[in-house]
C-alpha positions in Angstrom: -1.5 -12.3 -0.9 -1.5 -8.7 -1.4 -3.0 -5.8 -3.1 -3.4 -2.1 -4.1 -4.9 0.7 -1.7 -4.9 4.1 -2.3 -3.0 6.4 0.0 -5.6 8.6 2.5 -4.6 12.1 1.0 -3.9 14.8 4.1 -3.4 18.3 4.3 0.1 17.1 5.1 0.7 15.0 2.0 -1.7 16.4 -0.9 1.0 15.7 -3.2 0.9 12.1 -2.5 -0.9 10.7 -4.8 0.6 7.3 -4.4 -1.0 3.8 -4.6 1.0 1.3 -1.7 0.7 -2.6 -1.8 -0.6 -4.2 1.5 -1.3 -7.9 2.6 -4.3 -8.6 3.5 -3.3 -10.0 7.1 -3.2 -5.7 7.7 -5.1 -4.2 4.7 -5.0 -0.7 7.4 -0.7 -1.4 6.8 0.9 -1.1 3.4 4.4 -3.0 2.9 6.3 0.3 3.0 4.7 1.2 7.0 2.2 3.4 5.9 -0.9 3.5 7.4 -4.1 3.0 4.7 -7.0 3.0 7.0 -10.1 3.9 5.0 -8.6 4.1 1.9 -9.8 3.1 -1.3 -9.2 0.1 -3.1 -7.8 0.5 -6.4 -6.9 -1.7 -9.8 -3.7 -3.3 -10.3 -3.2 -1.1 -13.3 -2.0 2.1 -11.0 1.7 3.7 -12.8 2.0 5.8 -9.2 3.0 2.5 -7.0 5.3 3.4 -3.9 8.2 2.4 -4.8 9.4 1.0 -1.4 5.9 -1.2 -1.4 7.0 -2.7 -5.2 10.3 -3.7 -3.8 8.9 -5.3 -1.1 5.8 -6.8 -3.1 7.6 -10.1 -3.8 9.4 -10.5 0.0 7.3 -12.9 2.2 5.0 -10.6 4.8 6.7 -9.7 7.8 3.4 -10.2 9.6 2.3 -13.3 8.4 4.9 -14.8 5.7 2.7 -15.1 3.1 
């Protein structure tokens, strides 16, 4: 099972405003590798998905193979 999380926004990466997709085996991990500790859960309805978590959003989790 997954779902949406919004990315933590950094001085680093203020431009990010992506959403990532995680499982909820690691909600802190999105698909993609990055790390979504204490970020905010968002609707499904997001257009700014990474791109790297939607192509992965239909593999089974490498974690747990849901």
């Amino acid at each position: 099972m997954t779902a949406l999380v919004a990315t933590p926004t950094t001085v680093d990466q203020a431009h990010d405003d992506l959403t990532h997709v995680v499982c909820y085996c690691d909600p802190n991990l999105a698909l993609c590798g990055t790390d979504v500790t204490d970020s905010d859960w968002v609707d499904e309805d997001e257009d700014t998905t990474c791109v790297v978590c939607v192509d992965l959003v239909d593999q089974p989790c490498p974690r747990c193979g849901r």
